[in-house]
PDB file of N, CA, C and O in Angstrom:
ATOM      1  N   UNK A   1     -29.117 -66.607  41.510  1.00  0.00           N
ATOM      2  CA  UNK A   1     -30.473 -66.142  41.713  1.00  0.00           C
ATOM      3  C   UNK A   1     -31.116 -65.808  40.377  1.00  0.00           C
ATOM      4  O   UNK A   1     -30.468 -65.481  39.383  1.00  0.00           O
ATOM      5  N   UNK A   2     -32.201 -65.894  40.417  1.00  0.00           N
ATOM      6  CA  UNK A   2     -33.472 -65.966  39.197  1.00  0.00           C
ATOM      7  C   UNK A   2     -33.284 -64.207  39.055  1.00  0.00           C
ATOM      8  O   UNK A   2     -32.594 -63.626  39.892  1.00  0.00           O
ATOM      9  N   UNK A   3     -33.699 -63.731  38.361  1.00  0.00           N
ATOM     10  CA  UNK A   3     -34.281 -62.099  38.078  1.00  0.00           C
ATOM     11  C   UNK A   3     -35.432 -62.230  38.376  1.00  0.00           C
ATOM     12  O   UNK A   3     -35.964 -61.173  38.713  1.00  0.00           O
ATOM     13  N   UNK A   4     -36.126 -63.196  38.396  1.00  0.00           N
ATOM     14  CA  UNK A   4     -37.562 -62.969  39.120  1.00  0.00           C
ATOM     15  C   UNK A   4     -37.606 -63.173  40.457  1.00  0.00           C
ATOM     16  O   UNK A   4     -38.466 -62.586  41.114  1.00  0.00           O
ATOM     17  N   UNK A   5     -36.775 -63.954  41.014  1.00  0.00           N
ATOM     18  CA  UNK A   5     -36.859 -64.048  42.176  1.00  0.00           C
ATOM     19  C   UNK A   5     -35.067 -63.774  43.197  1.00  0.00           C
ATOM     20  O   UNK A   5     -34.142 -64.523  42.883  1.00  0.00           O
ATOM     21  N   UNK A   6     -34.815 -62.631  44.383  1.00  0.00           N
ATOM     22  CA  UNK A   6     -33.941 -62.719  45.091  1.00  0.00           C
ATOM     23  C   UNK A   6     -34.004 -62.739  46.202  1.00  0.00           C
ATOM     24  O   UNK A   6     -35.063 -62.204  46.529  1.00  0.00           O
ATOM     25  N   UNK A   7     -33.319 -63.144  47.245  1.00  0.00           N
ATOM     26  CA  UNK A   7     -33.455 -63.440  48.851  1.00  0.00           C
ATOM     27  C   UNK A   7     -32.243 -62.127  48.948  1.00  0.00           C
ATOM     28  O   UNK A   7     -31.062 -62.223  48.615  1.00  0.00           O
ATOM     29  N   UNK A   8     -32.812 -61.135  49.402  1.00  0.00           N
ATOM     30  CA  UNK A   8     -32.436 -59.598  50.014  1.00  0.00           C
ATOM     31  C   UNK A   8     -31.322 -60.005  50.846  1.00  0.00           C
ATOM     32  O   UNK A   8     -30.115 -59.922  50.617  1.00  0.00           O
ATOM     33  N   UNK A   9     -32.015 -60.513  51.971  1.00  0.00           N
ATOM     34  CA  UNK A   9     -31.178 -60.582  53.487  1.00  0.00           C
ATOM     35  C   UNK A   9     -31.783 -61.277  54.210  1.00  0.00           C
ATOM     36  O   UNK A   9     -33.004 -61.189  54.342  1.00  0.00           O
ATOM     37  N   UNK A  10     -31.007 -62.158  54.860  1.00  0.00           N
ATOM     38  CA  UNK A  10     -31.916 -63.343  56.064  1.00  0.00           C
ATOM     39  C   UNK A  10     -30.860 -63.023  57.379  1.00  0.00           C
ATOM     40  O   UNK A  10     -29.693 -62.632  57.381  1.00  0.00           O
ATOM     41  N   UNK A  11     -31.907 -63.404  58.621  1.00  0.00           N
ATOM     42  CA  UNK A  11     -30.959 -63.055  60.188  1.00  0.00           C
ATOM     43  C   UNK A  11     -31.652 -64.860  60.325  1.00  0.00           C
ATOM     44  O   UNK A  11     -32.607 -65.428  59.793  1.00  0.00           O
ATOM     45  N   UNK A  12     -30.705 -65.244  61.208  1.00  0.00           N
ATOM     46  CA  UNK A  12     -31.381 -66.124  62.062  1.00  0.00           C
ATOM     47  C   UNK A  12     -31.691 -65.801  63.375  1.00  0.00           C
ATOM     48  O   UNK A  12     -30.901 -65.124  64.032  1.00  0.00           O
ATOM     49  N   UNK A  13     -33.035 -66.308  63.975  1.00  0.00           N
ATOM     50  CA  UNK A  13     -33.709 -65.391  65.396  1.00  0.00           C
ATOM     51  C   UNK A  13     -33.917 -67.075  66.094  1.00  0.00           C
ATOM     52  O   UNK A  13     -33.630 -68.176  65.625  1.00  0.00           O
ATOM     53  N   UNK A  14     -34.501 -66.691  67.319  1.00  0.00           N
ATOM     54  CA  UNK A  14     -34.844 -68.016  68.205  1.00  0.00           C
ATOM     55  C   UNK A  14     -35.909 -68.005  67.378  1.00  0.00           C
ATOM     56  O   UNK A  14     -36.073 -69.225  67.395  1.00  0.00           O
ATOM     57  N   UNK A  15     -36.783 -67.609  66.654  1.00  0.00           N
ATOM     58  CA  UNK A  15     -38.155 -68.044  66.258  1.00  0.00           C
ATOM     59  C   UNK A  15     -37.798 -69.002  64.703  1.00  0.00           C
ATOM     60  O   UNK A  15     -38.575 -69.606  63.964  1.00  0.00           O
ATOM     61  N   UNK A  16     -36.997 -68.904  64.663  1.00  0.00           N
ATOM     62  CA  UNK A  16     -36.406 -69.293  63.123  1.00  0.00           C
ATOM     63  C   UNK A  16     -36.276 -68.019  61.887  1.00  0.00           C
ATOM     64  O   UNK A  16     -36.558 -66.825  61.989  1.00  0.00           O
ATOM     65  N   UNK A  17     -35.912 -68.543  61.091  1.00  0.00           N
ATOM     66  CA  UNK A  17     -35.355 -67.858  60.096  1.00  0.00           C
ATOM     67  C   UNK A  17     -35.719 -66.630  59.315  1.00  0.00           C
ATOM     68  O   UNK A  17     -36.049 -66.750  58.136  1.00  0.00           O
ATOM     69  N   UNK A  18     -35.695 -65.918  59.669  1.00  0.00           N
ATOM     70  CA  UNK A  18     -36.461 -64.621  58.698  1.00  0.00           C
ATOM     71  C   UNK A  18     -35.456 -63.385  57.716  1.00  0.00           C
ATOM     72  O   UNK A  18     -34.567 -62.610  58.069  1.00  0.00           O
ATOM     73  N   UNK A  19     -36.083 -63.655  56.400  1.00  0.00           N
ATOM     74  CA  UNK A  19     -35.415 -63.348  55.545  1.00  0.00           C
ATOM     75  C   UNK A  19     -36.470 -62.167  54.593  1.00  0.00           C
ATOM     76  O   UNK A  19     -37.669 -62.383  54.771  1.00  0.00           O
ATOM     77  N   UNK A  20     -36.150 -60.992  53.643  1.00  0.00           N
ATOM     78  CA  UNK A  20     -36.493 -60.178  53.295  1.00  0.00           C
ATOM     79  C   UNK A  20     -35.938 -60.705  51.687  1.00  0.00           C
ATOM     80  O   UNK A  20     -34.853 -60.863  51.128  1.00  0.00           O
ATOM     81  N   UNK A  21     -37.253 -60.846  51.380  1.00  0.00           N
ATOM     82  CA  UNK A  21     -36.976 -61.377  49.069  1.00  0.00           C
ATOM     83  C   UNK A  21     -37.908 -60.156  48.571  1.00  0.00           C
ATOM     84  O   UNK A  21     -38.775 -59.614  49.257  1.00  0.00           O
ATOM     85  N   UNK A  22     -37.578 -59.848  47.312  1.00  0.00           N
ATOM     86  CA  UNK A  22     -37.902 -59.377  46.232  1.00  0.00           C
ATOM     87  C   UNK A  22     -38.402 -60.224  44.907  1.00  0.00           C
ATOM     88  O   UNK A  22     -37.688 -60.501  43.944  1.00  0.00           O
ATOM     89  N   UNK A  23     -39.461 -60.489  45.037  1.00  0.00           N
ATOM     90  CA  UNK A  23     -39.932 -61.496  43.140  1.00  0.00           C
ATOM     91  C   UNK A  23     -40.888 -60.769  42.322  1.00  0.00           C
ATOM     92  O   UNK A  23     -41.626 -59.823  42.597  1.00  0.00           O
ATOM     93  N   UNK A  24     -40.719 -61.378  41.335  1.00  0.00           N
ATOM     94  CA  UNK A  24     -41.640 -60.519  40.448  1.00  0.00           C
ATOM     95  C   UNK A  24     -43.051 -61.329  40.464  1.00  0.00           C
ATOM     96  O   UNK A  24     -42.884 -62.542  40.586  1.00  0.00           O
ATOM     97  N   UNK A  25     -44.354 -60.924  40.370  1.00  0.00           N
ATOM     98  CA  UNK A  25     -45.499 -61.711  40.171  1.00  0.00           C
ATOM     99  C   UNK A  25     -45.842 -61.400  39.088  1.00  0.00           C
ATOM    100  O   UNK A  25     -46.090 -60.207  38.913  1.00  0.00           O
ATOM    101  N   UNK A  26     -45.948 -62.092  38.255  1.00  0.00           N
ATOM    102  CA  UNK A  26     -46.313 -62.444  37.193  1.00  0.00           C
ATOM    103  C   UNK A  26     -47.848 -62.208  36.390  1.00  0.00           C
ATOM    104  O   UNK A  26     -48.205 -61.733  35.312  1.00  0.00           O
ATOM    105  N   UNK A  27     -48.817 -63.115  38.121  1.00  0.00           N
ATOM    106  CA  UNK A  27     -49.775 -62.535  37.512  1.00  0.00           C
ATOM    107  C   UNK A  27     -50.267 -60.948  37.696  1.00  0.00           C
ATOM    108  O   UNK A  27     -51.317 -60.645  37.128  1.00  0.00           O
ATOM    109  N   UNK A  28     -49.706 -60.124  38.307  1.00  0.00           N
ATOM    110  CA  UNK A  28     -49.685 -58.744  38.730  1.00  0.00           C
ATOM    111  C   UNK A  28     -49.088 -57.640  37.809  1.00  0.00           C
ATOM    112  O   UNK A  28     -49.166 -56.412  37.847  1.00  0.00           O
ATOM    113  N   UNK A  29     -48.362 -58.650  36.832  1.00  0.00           N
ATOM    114  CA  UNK A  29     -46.797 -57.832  36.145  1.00  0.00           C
ATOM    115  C   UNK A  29     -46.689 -56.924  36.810  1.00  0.00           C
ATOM    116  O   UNK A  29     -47.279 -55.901  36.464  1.00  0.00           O
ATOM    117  N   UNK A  30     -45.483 -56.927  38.668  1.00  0.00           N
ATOM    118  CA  UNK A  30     -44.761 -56.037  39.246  1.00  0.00           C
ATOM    119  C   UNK A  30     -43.963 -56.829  39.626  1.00  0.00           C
ATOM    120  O   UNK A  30     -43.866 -58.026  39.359  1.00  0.00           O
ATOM    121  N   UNK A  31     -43.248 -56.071  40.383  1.00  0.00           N
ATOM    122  CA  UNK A  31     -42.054 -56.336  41.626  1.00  0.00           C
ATOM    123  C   UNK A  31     -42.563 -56.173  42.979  1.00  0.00           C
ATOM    124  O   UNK A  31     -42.796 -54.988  43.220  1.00  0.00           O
ATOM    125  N   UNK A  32     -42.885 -57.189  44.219  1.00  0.00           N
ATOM    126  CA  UNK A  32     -42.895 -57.256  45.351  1.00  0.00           C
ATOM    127  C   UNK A  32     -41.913 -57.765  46.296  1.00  0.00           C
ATOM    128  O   UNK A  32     -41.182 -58.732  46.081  1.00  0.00           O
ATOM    129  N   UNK A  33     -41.940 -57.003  47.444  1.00  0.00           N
ATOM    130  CA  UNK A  33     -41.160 -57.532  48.719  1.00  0.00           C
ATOM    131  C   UNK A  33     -41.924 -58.127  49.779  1.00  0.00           C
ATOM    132  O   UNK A  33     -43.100 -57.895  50.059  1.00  0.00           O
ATOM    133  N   UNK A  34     -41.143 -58.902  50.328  1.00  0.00           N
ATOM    134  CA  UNK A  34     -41.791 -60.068  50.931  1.00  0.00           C
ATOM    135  C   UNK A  34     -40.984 -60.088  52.374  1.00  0.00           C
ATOM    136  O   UNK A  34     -39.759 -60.212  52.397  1.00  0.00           O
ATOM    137  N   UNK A  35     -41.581 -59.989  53.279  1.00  0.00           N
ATOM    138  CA  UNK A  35     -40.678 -60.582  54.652  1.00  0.00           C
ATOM    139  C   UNK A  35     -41.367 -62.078  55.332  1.00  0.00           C
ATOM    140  O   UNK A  35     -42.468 -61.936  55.863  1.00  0.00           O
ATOM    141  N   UNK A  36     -40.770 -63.469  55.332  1.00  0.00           N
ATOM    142  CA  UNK A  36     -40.561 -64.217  55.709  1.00  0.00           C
ATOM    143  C   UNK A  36     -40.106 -64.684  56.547  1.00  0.00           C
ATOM    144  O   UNK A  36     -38.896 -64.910  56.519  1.00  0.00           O
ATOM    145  N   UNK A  37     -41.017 -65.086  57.838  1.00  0.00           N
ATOM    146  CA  UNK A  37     -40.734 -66.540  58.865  1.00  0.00           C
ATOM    147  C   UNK A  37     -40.387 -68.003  58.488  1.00  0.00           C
ATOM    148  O   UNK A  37     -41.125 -68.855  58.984  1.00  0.00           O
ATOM    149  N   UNK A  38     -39.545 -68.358  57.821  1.00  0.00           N
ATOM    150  CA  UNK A  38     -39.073 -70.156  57.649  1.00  0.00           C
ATOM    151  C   UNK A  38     -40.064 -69.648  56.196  1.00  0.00           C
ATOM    152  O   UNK A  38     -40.000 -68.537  55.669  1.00  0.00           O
ATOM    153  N   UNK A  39     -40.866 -70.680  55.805  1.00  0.00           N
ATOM    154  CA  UNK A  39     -41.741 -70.765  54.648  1.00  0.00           C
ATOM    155  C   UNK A  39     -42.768 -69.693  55.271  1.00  0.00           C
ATOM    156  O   UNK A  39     -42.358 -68.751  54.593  1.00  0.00           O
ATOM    157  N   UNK A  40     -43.540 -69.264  55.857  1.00  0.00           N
ATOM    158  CA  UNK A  40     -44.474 -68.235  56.361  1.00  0.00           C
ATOM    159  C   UNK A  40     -44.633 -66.947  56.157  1.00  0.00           C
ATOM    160  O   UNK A  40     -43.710 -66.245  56.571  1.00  0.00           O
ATOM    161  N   UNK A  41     -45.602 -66.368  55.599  1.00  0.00           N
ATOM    162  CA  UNK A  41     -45.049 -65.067  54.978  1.00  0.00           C
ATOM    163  C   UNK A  41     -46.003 -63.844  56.223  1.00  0.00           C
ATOM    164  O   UNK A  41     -47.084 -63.931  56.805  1.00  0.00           O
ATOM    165  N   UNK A  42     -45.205 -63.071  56.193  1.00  0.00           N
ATOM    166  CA  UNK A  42     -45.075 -62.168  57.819  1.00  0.00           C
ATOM    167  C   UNK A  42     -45.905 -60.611  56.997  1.00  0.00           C
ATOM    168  O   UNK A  42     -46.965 -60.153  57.423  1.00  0.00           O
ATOM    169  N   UNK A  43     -45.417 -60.231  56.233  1.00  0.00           N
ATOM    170  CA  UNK A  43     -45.695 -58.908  55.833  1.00  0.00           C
ATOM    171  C   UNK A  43     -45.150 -58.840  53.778  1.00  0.00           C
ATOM    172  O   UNK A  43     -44.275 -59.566  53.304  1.00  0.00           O
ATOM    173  N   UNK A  44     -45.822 -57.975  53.106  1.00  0.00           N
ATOM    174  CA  UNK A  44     -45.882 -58.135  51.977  1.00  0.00           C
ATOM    175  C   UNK A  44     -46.198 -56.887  51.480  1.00  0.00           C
ATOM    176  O   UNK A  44     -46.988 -56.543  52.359  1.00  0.00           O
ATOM    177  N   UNK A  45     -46.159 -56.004  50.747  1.00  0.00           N
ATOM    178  CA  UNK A  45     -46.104 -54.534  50.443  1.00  0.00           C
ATOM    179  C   UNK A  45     -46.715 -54.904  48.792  1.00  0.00           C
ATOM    180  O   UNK A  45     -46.300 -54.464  47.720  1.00  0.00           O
ATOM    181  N   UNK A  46     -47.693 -55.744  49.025  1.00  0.00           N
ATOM    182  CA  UNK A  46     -48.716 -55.952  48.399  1.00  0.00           C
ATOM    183  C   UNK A  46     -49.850 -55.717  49.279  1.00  0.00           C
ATOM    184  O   UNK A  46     -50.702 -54.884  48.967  1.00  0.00           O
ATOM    185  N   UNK A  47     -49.938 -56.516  50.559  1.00  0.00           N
ATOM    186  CA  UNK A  47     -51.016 -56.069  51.001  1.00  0.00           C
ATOM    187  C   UNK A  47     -50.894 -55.336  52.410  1.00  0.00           C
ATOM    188  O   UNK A  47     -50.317 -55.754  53.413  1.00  0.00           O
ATOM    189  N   UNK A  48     -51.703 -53.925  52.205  1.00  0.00           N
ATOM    190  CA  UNK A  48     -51.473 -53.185  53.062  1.00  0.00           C
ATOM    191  C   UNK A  48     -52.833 -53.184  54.708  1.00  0.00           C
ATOM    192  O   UNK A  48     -52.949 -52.431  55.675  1.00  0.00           O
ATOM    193  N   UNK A  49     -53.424 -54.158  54.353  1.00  0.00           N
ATOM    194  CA  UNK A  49     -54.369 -53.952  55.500  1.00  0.00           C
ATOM    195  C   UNK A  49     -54.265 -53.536  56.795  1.00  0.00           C
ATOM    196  O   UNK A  49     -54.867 -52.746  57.522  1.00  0.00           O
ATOM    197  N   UNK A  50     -52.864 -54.660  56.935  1.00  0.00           N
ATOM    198  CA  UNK A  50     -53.188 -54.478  58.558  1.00  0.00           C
ATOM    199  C   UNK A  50     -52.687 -52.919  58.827  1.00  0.00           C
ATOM    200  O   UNK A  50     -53.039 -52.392  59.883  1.00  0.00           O
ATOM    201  N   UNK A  51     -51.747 -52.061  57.747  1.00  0.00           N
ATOM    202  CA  UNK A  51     -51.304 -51.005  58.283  1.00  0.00           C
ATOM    203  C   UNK A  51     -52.095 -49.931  58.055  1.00  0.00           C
ATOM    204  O   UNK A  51     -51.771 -48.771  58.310  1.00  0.00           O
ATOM    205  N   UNK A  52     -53.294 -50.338  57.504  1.00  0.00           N
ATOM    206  CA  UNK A  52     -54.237 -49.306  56.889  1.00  0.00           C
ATOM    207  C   UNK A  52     -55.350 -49.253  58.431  1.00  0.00           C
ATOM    208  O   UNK A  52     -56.072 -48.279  58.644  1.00  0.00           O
ATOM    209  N   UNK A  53     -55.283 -50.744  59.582  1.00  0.00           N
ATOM    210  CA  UNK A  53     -55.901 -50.720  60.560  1.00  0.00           C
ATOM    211  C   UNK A  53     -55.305 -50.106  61.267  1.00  0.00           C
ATOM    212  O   UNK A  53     -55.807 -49.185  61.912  1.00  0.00           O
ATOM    213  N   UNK A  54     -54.378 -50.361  61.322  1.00  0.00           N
ATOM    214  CA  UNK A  54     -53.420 -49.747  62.699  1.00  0.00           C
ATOM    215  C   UNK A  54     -53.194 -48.186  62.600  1.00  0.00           C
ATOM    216  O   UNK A  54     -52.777 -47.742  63.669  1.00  0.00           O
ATOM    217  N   UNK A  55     -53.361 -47.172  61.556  1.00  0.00           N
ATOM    218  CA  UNK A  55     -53.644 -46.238  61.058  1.00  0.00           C
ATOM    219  C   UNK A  55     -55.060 -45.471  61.607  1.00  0.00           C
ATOM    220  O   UNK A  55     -55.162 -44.318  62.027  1.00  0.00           O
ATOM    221  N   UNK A  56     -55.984 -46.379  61.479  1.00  0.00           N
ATOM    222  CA  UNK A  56     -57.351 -46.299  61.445  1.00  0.00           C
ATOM    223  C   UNK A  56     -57.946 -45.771  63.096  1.00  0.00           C
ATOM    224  O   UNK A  56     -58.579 -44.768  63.423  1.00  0.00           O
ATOM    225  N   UNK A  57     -57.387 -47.014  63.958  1.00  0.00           N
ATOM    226  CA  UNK A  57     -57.362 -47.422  65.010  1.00  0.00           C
ATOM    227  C   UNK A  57     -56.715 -46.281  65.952  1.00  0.00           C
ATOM    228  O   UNK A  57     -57.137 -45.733  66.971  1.00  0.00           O
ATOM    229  N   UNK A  58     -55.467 -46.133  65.173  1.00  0.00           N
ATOM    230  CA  UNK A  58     -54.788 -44.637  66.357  1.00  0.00           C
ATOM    231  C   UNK A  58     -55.398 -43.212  66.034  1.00  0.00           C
ATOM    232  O   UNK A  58     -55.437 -42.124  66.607  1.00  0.00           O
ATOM    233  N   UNK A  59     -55.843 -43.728  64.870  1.00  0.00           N
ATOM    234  CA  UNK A  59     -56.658 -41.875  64.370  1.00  0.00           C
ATOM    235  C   UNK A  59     -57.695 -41.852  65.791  1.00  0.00           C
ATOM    236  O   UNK A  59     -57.557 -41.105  66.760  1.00  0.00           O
ATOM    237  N   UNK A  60     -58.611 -42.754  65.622  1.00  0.00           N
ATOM    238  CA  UNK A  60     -59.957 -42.925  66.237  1.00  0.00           C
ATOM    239  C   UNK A  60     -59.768 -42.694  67.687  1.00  0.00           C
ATOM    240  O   UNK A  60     -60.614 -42.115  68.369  1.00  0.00           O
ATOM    241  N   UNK A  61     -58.896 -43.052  68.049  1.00  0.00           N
ATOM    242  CA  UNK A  61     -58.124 -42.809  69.559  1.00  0.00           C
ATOM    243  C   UNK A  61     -57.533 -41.620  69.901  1.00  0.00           C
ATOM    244  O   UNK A  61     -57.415 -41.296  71.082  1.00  0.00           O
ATOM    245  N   UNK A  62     -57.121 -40.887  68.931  1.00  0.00           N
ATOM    246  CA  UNK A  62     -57.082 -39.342  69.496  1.00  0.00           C
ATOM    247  C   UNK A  62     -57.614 -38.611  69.062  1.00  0.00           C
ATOM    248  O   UNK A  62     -57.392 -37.403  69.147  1.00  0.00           O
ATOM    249  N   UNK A  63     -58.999 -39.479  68.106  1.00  0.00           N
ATOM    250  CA  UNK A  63     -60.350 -38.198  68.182  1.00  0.00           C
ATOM    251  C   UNK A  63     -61.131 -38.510  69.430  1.00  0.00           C
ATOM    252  O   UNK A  63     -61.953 -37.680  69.819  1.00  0.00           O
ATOM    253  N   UNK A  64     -60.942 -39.677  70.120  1.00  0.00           N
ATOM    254  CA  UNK A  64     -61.586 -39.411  70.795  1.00  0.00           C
ATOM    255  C   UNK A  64     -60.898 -38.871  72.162  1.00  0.00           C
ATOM    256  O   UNK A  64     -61.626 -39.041  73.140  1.00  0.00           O
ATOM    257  N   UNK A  65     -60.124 -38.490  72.332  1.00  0.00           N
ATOM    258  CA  UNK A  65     -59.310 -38.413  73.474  1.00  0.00           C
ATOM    259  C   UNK A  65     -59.206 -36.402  73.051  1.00  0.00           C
ATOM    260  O   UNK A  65     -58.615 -35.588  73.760  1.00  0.00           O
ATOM    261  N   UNK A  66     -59.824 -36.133  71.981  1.00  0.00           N
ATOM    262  CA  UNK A  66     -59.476 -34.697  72.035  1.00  0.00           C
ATOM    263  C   UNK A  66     -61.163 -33.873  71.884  1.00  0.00           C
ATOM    264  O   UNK A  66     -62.069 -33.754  71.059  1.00  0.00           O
ATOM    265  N   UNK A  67     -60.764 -33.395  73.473  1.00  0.00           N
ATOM    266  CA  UNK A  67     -62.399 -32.301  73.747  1.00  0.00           C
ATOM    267  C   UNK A  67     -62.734 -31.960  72.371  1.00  0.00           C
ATOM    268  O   UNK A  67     -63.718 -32.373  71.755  1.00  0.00           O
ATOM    269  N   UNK A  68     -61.561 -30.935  71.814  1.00  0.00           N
ATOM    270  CA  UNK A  68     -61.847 -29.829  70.818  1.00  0.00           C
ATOM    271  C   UNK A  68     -61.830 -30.533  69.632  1.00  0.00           C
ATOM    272  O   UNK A  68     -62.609 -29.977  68.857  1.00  0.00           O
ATOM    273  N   UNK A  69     -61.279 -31.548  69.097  1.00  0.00           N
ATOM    274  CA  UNK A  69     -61.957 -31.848  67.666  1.00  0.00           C
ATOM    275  C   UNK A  69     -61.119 -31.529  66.814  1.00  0.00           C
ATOM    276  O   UNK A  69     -61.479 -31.165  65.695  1.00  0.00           O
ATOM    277  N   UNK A  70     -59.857 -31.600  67.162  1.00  0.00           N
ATOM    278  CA  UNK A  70     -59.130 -30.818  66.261  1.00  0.00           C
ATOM    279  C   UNK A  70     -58.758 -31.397  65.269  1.00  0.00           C
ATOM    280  O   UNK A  70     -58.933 -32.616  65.281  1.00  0.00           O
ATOM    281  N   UNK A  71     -58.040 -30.713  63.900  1.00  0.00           N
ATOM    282  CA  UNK A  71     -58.123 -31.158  62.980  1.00  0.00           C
ATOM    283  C   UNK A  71     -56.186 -31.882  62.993  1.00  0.00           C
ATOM    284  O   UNK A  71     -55.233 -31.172  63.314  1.00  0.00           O
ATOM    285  N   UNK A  72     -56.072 -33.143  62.635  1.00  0.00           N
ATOM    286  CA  UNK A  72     -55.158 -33.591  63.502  1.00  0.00           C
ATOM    287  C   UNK A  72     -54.047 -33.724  61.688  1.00  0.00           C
ATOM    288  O   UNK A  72     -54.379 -34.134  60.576  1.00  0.00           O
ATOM    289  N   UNK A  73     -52.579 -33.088  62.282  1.00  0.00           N
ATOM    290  CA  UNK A  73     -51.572 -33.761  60.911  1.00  0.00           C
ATOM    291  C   UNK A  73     -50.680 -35.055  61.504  1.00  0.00           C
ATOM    292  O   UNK A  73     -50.576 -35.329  62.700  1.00  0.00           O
ATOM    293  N   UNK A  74     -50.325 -35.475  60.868  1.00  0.00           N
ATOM    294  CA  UNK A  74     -50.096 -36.772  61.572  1.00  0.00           C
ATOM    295  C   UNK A  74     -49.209 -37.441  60.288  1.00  0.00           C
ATOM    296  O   UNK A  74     -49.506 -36.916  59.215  1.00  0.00           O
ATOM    297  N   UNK A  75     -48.336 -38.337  60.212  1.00  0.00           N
ATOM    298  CA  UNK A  75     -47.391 -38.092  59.830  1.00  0.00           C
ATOM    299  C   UNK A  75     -47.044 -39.983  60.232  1.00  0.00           C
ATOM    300  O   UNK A  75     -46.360 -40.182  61.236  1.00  0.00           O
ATOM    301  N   UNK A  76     -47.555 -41.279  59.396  1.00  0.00           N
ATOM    302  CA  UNK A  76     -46.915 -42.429  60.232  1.00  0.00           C
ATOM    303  C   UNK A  76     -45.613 -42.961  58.997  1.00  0.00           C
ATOM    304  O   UNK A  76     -45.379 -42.955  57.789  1.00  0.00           O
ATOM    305  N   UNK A  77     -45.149 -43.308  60.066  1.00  0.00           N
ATOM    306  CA  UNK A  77     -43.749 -44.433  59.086  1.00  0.00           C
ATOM    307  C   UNK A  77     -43.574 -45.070  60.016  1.00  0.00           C
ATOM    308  O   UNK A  77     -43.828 -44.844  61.199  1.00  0.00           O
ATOM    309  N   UNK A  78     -42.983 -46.179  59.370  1.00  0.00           N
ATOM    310  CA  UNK A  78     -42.255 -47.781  60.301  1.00  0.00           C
ATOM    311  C   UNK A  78     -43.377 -49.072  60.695  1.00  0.00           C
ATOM    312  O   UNK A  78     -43.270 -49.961  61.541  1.00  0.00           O
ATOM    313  N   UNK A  79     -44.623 -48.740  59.590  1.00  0.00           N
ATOM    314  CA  UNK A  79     -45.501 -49.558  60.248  1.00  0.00           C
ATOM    315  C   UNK A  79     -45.521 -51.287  59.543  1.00  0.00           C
ATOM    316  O   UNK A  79     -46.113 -52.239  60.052  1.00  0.00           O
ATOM    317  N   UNK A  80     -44.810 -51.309  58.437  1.00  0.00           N
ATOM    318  CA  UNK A  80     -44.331 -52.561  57.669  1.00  0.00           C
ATOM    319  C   UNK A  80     -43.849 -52.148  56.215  1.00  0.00           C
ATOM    320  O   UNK A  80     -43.258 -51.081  56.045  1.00  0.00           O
ATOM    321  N   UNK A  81     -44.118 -53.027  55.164  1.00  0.00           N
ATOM    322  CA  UNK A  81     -44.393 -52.663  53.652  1.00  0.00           C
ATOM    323  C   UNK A  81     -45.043 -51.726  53.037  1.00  0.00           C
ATOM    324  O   UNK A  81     -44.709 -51.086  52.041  1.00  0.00           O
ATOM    325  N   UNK A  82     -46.253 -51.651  53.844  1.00  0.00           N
ATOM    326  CA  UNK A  82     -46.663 -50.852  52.890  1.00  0.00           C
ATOM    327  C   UNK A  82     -47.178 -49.203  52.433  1.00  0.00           C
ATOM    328  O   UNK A  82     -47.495 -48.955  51.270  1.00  0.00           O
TER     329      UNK A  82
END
C-alpha cells in the first residue's frame, strides 16, 4: 500500500463490496476517510451535509412537537463521517 493511499477494511454484502480507505488529498493537503460501494463512494468525512440535514431535520421536529419551547441539549453520534 501507497502512504497516500490504504484500504482500512472491506466486508462483502449482497449489494457488493464495501470497504472503508484512508488517502491523502493532495489538493486539500489532509488525510480523508472514505466508505465505498464497489467503485461508488457512500459517505466521506469530508463532506458533512447530509449529517448536518439529518441534524437539522430532527431539531425542527421536536421544536415543533414541544408546547413549551424548550431549550433542548441534545447530544448526536453514529450519523456517518462526519
Amino acid at each position: 500500500m501507497s502512504a497516500f493511499f490504504e484500504e482500512i477494511d472491506y466486508q462483502p454484502t449482497p449489494i457488493g463490496l464495501i470497504s472503508l480507505r484512508h488517502r491523502h488529498d493532495f489538493s486539500l493537503k489532509t488525510g480523508t476517510l472514505d466508505i465505498m460501494l464497489g467503485d461508488e463512494h457512500l459517505a466521506s468525512d469530508l463532506f458533512t451535509t447530509s449529517e448536518i440535514a439529518l441534524a437539522t431535520l430532527g431539531l425542527a421536529y421536536h421544536r415543533e412537537q414541544d408546547d413549551n419551547k424548550r431549550q433542548l441539549d441534545v447530544v448526536v453520534g453514529g450519523l456517518g463521517l462526519g
